[in-house]
VOTI-516699 format. One record per residue (C-alpha): residue number from 1; chain; x, y, z. Coordinates in Angstrom, 1 decimal. Example, Ala and Ser with C-alpha at 12.3 -4.5 7.8 and 13.67 -1.06 7.14 Angstrom:
+-----+---+--------+--------+--------+
|   k | c |   east |  north |     up |
+-----+---+--------+--------+--------+
|   1 | A |   12.3 |   -4.5 |    7.8 |
|   2 | A |   13.7 |   -1.1 |    7.1 |
+-----+---+--------+--------+--------+
This chain:
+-----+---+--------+--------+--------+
|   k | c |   east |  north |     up |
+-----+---+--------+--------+--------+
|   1 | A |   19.8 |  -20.8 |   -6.5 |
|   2 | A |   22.9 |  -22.9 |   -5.7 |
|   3 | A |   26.4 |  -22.8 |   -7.1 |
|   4 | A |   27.9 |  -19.7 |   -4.7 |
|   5 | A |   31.4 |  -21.5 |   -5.2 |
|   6 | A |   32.2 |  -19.7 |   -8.5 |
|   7 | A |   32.8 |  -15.9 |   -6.9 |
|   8 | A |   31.7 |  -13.3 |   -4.5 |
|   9 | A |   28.3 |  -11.3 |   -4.4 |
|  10 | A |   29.0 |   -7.7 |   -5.7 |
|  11 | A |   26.9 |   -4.7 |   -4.8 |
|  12 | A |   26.4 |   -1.9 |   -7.5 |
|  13 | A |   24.6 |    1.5 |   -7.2 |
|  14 | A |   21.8 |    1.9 |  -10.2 |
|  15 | A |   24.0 |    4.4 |  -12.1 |
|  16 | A |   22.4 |    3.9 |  -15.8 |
|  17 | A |   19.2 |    3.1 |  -17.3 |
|  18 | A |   20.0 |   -0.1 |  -18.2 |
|  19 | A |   20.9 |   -0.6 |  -14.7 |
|  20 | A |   17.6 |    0.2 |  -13.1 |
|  21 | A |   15.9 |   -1.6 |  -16.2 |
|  22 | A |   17.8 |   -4.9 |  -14.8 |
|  23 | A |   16.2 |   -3.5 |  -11.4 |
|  24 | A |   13.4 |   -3.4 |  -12.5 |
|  25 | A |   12.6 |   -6.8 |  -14.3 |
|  26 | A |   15.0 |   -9.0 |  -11.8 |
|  27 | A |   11.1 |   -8.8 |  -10.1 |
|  28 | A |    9.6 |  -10.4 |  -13.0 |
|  29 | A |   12.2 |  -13.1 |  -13.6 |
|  30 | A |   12.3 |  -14.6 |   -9.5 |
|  31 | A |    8.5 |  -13.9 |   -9.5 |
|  32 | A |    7.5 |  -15.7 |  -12.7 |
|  33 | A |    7.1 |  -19.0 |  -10.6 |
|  34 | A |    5.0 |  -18.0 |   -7.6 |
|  35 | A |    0.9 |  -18.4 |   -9.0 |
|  36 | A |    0.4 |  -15.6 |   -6.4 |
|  37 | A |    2.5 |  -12.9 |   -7.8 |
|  38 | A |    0.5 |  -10.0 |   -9.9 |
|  39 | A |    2.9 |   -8.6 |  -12.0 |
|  40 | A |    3.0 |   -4.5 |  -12.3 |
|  41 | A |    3.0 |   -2.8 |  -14.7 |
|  42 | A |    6.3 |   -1.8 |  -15.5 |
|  43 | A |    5.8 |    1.8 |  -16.5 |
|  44 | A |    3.9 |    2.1 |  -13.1 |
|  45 | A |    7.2 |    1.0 |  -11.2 |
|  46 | A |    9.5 |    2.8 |  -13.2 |
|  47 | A |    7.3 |    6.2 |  -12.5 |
|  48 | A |    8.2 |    5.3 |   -8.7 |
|  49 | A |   11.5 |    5.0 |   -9.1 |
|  50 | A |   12.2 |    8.2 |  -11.4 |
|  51 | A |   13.0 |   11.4 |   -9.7 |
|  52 | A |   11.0 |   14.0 |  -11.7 |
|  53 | A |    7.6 |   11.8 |  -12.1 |
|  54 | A |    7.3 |   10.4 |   -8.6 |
|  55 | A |    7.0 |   13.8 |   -6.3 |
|  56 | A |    7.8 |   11.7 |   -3.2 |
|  57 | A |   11.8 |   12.7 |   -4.2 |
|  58 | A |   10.7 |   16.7 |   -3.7 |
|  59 | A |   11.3 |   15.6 |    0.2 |
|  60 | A |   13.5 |   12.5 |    0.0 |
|  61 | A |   16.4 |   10.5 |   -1.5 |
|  62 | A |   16.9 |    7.4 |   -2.6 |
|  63 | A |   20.2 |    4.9 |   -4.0 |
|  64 | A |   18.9 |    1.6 |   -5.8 |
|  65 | A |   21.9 |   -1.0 |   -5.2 |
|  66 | A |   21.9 |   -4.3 |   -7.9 |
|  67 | A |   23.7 |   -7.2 |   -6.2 |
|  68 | A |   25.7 |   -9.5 |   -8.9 |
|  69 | A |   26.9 |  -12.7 |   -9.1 |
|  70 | A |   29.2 |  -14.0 |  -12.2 |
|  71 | A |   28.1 |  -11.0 |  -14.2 |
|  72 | A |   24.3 |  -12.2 |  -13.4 |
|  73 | A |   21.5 |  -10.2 |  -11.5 |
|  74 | A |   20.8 |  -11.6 |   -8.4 |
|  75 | A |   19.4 |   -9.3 |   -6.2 |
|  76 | A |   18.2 |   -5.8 |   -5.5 |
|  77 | A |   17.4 |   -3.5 |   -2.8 |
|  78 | A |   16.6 |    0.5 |   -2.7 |
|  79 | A |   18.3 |    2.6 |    0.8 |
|  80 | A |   16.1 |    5.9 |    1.2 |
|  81 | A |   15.5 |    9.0 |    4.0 |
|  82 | A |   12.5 |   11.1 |    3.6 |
|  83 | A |   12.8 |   14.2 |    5.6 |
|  84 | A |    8.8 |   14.8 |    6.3 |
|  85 | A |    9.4 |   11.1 |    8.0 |
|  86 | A |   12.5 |   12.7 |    9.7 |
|  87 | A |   10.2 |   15.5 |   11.0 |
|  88 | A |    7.9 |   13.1 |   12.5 |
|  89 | A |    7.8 |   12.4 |   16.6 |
|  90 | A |   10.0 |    9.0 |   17.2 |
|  91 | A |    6.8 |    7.6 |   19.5 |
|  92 | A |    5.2 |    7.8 |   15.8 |
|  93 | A |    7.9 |    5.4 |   14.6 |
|  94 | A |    9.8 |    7.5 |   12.1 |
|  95 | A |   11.5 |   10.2 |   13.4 |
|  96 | A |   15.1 |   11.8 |   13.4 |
|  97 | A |   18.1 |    9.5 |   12.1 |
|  98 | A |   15.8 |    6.9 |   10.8 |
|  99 | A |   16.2 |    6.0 |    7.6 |
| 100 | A |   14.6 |    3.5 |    5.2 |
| 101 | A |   14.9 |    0.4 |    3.2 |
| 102 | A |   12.8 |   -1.6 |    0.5 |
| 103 | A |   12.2 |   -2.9 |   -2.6 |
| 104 | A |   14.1 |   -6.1 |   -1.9 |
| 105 | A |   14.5 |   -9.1 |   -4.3 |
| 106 | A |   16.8 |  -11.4 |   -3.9 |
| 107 | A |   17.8 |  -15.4 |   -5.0 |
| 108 | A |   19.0 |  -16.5 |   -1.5 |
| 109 | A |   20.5 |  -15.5 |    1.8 |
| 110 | A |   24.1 |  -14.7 |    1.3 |
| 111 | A |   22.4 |  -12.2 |   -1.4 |
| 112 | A |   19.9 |  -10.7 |    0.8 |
| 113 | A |   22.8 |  -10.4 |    3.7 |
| 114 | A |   25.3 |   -8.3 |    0.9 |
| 115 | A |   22.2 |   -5.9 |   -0.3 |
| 116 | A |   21.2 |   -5.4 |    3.3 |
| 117 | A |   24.7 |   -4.1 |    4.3 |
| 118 | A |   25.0 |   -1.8 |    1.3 |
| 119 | A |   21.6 |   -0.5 |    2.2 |
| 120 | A |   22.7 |    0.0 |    5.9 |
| 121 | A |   26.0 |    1.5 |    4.9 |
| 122 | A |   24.1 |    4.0 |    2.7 |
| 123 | A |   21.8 |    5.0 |    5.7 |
| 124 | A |   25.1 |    5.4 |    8.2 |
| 125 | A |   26.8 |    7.5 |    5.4 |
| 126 | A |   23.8 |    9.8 |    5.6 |
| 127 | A |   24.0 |   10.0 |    9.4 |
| 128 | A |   21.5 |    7.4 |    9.9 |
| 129 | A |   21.3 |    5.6 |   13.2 |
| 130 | A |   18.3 |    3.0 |   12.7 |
| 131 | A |   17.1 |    0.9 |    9.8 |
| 132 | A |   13.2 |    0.6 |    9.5 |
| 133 | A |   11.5 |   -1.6 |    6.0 |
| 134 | A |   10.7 |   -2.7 |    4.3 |
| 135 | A |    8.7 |    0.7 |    2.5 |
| 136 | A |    8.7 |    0.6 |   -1.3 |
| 137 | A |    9.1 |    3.8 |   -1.2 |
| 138 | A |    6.9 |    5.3 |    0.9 |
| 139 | A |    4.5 |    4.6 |    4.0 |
| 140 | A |    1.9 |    5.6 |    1.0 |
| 141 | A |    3.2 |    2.5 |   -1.4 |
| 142 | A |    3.9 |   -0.5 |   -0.1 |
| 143 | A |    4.6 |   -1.3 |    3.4 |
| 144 | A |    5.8 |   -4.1 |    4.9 |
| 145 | A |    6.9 |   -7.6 |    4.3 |
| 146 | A |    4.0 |  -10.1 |    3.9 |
| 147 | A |    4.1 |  -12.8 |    6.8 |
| 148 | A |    1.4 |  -14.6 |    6.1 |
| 149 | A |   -1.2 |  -15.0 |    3.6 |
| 150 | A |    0.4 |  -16.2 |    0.6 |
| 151 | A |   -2.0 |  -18.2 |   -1.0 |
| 152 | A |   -3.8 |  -15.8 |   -2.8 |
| 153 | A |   -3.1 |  -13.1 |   -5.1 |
| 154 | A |   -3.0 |   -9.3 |   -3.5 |
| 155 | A |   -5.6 |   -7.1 |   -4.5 |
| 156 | A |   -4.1 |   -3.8 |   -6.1 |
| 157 | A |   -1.6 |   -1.7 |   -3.9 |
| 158 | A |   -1.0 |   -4.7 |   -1.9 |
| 159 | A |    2.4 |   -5.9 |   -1.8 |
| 160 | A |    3.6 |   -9.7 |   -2.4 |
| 161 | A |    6.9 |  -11.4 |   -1.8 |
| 162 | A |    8.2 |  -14.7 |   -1.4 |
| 163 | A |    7.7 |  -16.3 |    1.7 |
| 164 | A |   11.7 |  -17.1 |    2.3 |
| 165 | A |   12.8 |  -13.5 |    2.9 |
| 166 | A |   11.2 |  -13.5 |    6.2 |
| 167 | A |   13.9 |  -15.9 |    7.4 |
| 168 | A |   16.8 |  -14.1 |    5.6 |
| 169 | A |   16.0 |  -10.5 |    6.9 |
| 170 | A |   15.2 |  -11.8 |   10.5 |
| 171 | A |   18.8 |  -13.4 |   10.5 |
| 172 | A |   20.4 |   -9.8 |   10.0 |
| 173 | A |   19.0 |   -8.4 |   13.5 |
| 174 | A |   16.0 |   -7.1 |   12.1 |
| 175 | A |   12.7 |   -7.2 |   14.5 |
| 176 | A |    9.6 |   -6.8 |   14.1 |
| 177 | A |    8.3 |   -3.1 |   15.0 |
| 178 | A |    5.0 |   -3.0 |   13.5 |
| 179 | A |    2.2 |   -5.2 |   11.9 |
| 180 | A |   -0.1 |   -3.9 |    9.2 |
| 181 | A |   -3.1 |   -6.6 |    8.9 |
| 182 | A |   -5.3 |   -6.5 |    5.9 |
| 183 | A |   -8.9 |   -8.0 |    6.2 |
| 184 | A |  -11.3 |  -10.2 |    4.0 |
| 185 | A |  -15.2 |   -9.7 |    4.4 |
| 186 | A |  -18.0 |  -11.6 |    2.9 |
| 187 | A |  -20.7 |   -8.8 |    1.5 |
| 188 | A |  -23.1 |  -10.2 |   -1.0 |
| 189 | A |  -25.8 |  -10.8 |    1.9 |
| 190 | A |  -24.6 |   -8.2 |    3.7 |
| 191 | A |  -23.9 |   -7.6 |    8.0 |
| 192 | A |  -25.0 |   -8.6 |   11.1 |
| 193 | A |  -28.0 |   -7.0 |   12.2 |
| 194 | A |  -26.1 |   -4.9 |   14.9 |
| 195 | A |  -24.4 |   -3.1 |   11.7 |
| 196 | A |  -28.1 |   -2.8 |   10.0 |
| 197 | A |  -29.7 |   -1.0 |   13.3 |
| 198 | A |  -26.9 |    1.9 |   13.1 |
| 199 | A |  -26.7 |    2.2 |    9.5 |
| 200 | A |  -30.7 |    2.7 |   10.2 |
| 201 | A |  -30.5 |    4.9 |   13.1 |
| 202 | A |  -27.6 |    6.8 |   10.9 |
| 203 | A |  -30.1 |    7.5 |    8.7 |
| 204 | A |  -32.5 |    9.1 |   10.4 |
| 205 | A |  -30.2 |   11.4 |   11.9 |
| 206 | A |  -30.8 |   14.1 |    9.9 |
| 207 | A |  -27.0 |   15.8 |   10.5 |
| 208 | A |  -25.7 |   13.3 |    8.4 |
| 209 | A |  -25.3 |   13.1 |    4.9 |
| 210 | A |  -23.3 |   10.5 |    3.1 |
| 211 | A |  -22.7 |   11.0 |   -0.6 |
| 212 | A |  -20.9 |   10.2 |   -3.8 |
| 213 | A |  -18.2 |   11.8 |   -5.3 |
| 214 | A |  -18.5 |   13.7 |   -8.1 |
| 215 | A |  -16.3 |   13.5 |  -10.5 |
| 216 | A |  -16.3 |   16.5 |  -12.9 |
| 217 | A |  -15.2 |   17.7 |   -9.4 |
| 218 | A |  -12.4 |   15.2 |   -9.4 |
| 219 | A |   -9.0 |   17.4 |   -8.3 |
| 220 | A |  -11.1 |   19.1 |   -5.9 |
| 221 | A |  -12.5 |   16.3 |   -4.5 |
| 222 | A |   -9.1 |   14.3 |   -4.4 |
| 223 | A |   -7.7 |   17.7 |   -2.6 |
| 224 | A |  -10.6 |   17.0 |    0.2 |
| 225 | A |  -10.5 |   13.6 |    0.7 |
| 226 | A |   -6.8 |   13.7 |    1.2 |
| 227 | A |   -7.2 |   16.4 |    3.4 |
| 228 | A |   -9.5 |   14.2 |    5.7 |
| 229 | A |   -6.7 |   11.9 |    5.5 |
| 230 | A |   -3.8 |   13.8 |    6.0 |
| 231 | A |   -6.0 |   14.9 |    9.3 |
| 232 | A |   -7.3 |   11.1 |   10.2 |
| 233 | A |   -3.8 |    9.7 |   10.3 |
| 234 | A |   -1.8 |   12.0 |   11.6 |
| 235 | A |   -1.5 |   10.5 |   15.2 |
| 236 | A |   -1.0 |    6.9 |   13.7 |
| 237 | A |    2.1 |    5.0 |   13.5 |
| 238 | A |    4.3 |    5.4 |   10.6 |
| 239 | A |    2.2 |    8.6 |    9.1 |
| 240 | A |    3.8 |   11.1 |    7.1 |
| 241 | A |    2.0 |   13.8 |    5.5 |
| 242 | A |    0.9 |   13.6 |    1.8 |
| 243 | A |    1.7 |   16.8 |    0.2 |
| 244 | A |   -0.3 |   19.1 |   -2.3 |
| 245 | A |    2.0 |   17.2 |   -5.3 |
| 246 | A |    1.5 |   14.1 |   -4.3 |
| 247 | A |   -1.8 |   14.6 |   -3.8 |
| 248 | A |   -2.6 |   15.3 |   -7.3 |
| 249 | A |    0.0 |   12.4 |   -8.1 |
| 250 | A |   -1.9 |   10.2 |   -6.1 |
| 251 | A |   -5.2 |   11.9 |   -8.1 |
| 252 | A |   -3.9 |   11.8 |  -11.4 |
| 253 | A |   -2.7 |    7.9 |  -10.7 |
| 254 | A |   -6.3 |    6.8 |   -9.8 |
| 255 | A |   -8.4 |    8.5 |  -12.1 |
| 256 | A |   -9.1 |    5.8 |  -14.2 |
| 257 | A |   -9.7 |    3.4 |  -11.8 |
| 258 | A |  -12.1 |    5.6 |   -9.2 |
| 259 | A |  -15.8 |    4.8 |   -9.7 |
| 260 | A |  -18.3 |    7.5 |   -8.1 |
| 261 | A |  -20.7 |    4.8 |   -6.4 |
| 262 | A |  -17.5 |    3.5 |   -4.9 |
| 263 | A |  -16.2 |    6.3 |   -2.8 |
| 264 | A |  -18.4 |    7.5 |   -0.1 |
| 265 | A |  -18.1 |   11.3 |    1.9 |
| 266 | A |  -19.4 |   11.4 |    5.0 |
| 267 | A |  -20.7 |   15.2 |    6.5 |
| 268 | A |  -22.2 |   16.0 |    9.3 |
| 269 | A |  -23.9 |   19.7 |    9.8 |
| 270 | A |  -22.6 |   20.3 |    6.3 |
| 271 | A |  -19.0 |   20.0 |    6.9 |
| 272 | A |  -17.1 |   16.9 |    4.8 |
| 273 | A |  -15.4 |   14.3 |    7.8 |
| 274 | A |  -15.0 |   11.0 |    6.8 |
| 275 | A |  -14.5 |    9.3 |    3.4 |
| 276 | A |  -14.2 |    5.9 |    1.8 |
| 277 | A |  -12.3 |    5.1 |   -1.0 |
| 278 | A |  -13.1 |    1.6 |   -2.5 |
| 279 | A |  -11.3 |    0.1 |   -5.8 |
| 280 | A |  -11.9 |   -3.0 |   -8.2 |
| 281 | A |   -9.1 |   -4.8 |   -8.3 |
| 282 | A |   -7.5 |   -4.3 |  -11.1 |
| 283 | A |   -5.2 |   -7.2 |  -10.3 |
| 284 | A |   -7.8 |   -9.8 |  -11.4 |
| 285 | A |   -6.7 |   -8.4 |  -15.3 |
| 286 | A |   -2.8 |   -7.6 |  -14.5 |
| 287 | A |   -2.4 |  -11.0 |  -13.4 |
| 288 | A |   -2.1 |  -12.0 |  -16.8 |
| 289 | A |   -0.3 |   -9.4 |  -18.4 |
| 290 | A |    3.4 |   -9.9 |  -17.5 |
| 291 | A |    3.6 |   -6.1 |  -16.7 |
| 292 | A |    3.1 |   -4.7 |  -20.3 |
| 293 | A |   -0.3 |   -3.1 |  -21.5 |
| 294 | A |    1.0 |   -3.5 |  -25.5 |
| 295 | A |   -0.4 |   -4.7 |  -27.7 |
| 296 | A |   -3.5 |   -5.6 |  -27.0 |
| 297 | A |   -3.5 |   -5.3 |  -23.0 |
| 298 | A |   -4.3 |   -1.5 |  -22.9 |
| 299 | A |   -7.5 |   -2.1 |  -25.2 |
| 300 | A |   -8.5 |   -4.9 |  -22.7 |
| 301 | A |   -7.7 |   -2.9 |  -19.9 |
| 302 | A |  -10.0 |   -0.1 |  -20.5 |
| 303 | A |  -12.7 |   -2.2 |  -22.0 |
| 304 | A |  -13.1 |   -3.8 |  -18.4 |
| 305 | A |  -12.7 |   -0.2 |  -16.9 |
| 306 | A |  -15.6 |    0.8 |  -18.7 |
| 307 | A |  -17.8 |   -1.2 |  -16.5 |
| 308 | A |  -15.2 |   -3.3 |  -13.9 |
| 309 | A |  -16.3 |   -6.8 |  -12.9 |
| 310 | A |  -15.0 |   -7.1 |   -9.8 |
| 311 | A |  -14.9 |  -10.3 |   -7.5 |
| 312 | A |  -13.2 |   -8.8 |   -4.8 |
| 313 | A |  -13.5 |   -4.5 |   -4.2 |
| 314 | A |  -10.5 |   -3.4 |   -1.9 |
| 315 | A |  -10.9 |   -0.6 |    0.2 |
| 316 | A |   -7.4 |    0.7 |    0.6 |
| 317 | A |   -8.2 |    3.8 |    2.4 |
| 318 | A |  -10.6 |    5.3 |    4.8 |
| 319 | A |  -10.2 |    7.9 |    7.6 |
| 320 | A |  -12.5 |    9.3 |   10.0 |
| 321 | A |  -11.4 |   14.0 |   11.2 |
| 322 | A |   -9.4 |   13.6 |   14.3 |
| 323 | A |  -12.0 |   15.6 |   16.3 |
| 324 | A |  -14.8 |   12.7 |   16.0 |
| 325 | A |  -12.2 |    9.9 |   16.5 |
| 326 | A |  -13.4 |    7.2 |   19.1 |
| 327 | A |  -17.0 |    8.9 |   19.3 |
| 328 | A |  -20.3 |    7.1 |   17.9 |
| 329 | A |  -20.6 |    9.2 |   15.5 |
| 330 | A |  -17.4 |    7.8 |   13.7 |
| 331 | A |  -18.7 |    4.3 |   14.2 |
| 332 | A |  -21.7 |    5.4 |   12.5 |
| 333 | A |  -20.6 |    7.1 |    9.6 |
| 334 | A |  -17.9 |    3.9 |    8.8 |
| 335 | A |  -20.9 |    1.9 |    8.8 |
| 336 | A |  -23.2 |    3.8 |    6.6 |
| 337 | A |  -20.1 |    4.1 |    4.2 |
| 338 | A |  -19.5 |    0.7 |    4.3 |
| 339 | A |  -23.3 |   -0.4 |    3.5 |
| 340 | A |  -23.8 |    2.2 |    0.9 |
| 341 | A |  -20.8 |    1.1 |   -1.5 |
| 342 | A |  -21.4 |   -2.7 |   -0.3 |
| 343 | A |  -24.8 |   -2.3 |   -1.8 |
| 344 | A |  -23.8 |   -0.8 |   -5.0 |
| 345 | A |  -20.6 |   -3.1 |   -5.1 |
| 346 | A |  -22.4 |   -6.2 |   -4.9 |
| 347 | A |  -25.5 |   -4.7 |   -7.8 |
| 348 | A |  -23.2 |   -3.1 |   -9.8 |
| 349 | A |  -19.7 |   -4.8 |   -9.9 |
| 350 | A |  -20.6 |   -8.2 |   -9.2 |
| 351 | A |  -18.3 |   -8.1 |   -6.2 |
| 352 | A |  -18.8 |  -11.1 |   -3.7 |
| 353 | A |  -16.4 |  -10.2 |   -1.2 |
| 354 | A |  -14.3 |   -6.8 |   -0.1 |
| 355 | A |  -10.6 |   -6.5 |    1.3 |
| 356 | A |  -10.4 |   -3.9 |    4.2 |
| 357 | A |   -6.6 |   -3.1 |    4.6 |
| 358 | A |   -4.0 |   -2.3 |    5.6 |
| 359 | A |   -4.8 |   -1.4 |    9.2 |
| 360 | A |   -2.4 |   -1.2 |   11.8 |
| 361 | A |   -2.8 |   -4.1 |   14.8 |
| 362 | A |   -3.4 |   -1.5 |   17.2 |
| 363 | A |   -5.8 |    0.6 |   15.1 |
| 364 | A |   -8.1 |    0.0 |   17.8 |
| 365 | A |  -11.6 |    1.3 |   16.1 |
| 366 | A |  -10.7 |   -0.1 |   12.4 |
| 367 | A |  -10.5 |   -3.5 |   14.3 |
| 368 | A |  -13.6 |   -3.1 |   16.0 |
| 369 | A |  -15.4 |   -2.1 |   12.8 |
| 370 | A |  -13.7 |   -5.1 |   11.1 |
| 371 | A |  -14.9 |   -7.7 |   13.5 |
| 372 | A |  -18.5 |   -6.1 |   13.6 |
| 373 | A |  -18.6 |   -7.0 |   10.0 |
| 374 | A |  -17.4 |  -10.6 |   10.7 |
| 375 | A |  -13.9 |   -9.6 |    8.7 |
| 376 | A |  -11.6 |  -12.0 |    9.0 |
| 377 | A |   -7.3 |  -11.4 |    8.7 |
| 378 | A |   -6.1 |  -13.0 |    5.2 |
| 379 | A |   -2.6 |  -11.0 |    5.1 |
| 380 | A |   -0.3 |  -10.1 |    7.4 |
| 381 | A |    2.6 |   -7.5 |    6.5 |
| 382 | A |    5.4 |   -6.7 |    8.9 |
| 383 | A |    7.4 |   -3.7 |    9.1 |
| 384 | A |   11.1 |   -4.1 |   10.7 |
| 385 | A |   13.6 |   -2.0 |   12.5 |
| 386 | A |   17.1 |   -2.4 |   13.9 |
| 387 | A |   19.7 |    0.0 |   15.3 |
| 388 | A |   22.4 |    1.1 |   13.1 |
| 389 | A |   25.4 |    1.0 |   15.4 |
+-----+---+--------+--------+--------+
C-alpha cells in the first residue's frame, strides 16, 4: 500500500482481454484478506461486463479504466450512461445528464482520486453533468457502497467492499444521495402475534390466493413476476425498467438457484399482484471457492442445489401492483408471503434466519413490514452523487 515515491498513478481504458482479465481478478487479489469477502464467480462477472451476454448494454455504455502504478494493477473503476435511466424523471434520481460510476477497487486514496477523475472525465465527454455510484452496473446488480455492516459475509447479490473507500470517495465531493438498508430477521419460531392474526384473517378471505410457482412454467412465470415488478417499482427512487431481454437474462441466470416453495404469487379475484422471490444463499458454498467452479466446485455446487441447506434465505425482491400500494390488502398479502415460505424455509432448508433487502430508507411500507417482523438493519449501502461542473 505504501511506496507512491517511485512514479505517478496511470489510468488505462480496458482495451484487450487481458486487460479486463487484470480487471477482473485485481478483486480477488485486494479482497483475499478481508474473511467477509465472498468471492464470484468469475465467469458470472465476466458475463456482466461483456457486451453481447449482458443485455443491459442493448440500452447503455460502458468504459472499464485500470489505474497502474510501476507496471502493477492498482485499481479499477467502470464510467457508464444507461439511456432507460436517462429517460427517467430527475425527482426519481436518475434522469437526463446523469451518468454512472462503479465497480471500484482500489489500494489507497491517491488511486481511488486518479480512477474517479478518469470516470468523471468520461461522463463530461458524454455530456454528462452529475456523477451518481456507485452501480455495478445496473440499479438491478449491485448498488451502493456498504457503510456499515461488515462483519459478516453478504448473502448472494449483496455487494461487499472494504470499509476504507468510504473515506476516499467522500474526500472527492461525493454525498450521500440515497441509502439502501438491508434487514436480518429471526424466523425459526416465527412472528409476533400481530403478523399471525392477519396472515389468519388473510386466509379466510376467500379473494385471496397465494401460491407457488411452477416451474415447468418457468419463462412465463419469470415474464409475470417481473412484470409485477417492473409495475411495483416504478415510482421508487433509482428505478429503471427491466426489459423483455433482461428479463429472460435475469430468468435464465436464476434458474438453478429458484426453488418453487420459495417464491410465493399473491392474487386476488384471480388476477396475479404481488410476488416474493426468496433465495438460499449460495454464498455459504462460494465462500470457499476463490471464484472458480473447476474441478471439483461445479459437482459440489449442484450437489447442494439439489436440496440447498440454507442458514440464512435472502429475499432479494418483492413488490406489491401499484394500484394496491399503501392499502391493507398489500400488508396482508406481504405477510401471508412472508409466513408461507418462512414455514417451508425453516422445514425444508434448515434456514434459521432470512435477509430482507435491499429497501430504500424511505420505502415507507417495506419498513413497516420489516419492523412488524422484529427485522433488524445488518447492512447499510449508500449510493452517492455529485455535480459534474
Amino acid at each position: 500500500m505504501s511506496g507512491h515515491s517511485q512514479g505517478p498513478v496511470t489510468i488505462h481504458p480496458v482495451k484487450s482481454k487481458a486487460d479486463l482479465r487484470e480487471f477482473v481478478e485485481l478483486a480477488f487479489r485486494l479482497n483475499r484478506g478481508d474473511p467477509a469477502w465472498v468471492p464470484p464467480l468469475k465467469g458470472e462477472v465476466y458475463g456482466l461486463l461483456t457486451p453481447g451476454e449482458n443485455p443491459w448494454f442493448e440500452h447503455g455504455k460502458a468504459q472499464f479504466f485500470l489505474a497502474r502504478l510501476d507496471g502493477r494493477t492498482v485499481g479499477r473503476i467502470s464510467a457508464h450512461i444507461d439511456d432507460l435511466a436517462l429517460a427517467q424523471p430527475v425527482e426519481q434520481g436518475m434522469g437526463p445528464g446523469t451518468g454512472n460510476w462503479g465497480l471500484l477497487e482500489a489500494e489507497d486514496a491517491e488511486v481511488t482520486h486518479a480512477l474517479l477523475v478518469a470516470a468523471e472525465d468520461w461522463l463530461r465527454r458524454q455530456g454528462m453533468h452529475r456523477a451518481l455510484g456507485p452501480l455495478s452496473i445496473s440499479i438491478w446488480d449491485e448498488p451502493g457502497l456498504l457503510v456499515e455492516g461488515f462483519e459478516r459475509p453478504p448473502t448472494i447479490m449483496l455487494g461487499h467492499n472494504s470499509p476504507l473507500y468510504r473515506d476516499w470517495i467522500e474526500a472527492e465531493g461525493y454525498r450521500p444521495v440515497k441509502k439502501l438498508q438491508n434487514f436480518s430477521v429471526e424466523i425459526l419460531d416465527g412472528f409476533p402475534p400481530l403478523v399471525n392474526r392477519i396472515v389468519a384473517a388473510g386466509e379466510k378471505n376467500e379473494r385471496i390466493r397465494i401460491r407457488r410457482v411452477d416451474k415447468r412454467r418457468f419463462n412465463e412465470e419469470a415474464r409475470l413476476i417481473m412484470g409485477i415488478l417492473n409495475d411495483a417499482w416504478s415510482d421508487n427512487w433509482g428505478f429503471v425498467p427491466l426489459t423483455d431481454s433482461e428479463i429472460a437474462y435475469i430468468g435464465k441466470k436464476l434458474k438453478d438457484i429458484v426453488f418453487e416453495d420459495l417464491i410465493r404469487v399473491a392474487e386476488v379475484d384471480g388476477e396475479a399482484v404481488a410476488f416474493m422471490i426468496v433465495l438460499p444463499n449460495i454464498n455459504e458454498k462460494l465462500i470457499d471457492m476463490d471464484g472458480s467452479l473447476w474441478p471439483f466446485n461445479w459437482a459440489r455446487l449442484l450437489w447442494w442445489l439439489r436440496k440447498p441447506k440454507s442458514r440464512r434465505l435472502r429475499v432479494p425482491l418483492m413488490g406489491v401492483v401499484k394500484k394496491l400500494q399503501n392499502s391493507r390488502m398489500a400488508s396482508t398479502l406481504a405477510f401471508m408471503m412472508i409466513e408461507y415460505i418462512r414455514r417451508d424455509g425453516v422445514a425444508e432448508y434448515g434456514a434459521a434466519e432470512g435477509d430482507i433487502g435491499w429497501v430504500l430508507d424511505d420505502n415507507q411500507g417495506m419498513n413497516a413490514v420489516a419492523e412488524a417482523i422484529n427485522a433488524t438493519v445488518n447492512r447499510v449501502y449508500q449510493i452517492y452523487d455529485k455535480p459534474l461542473g
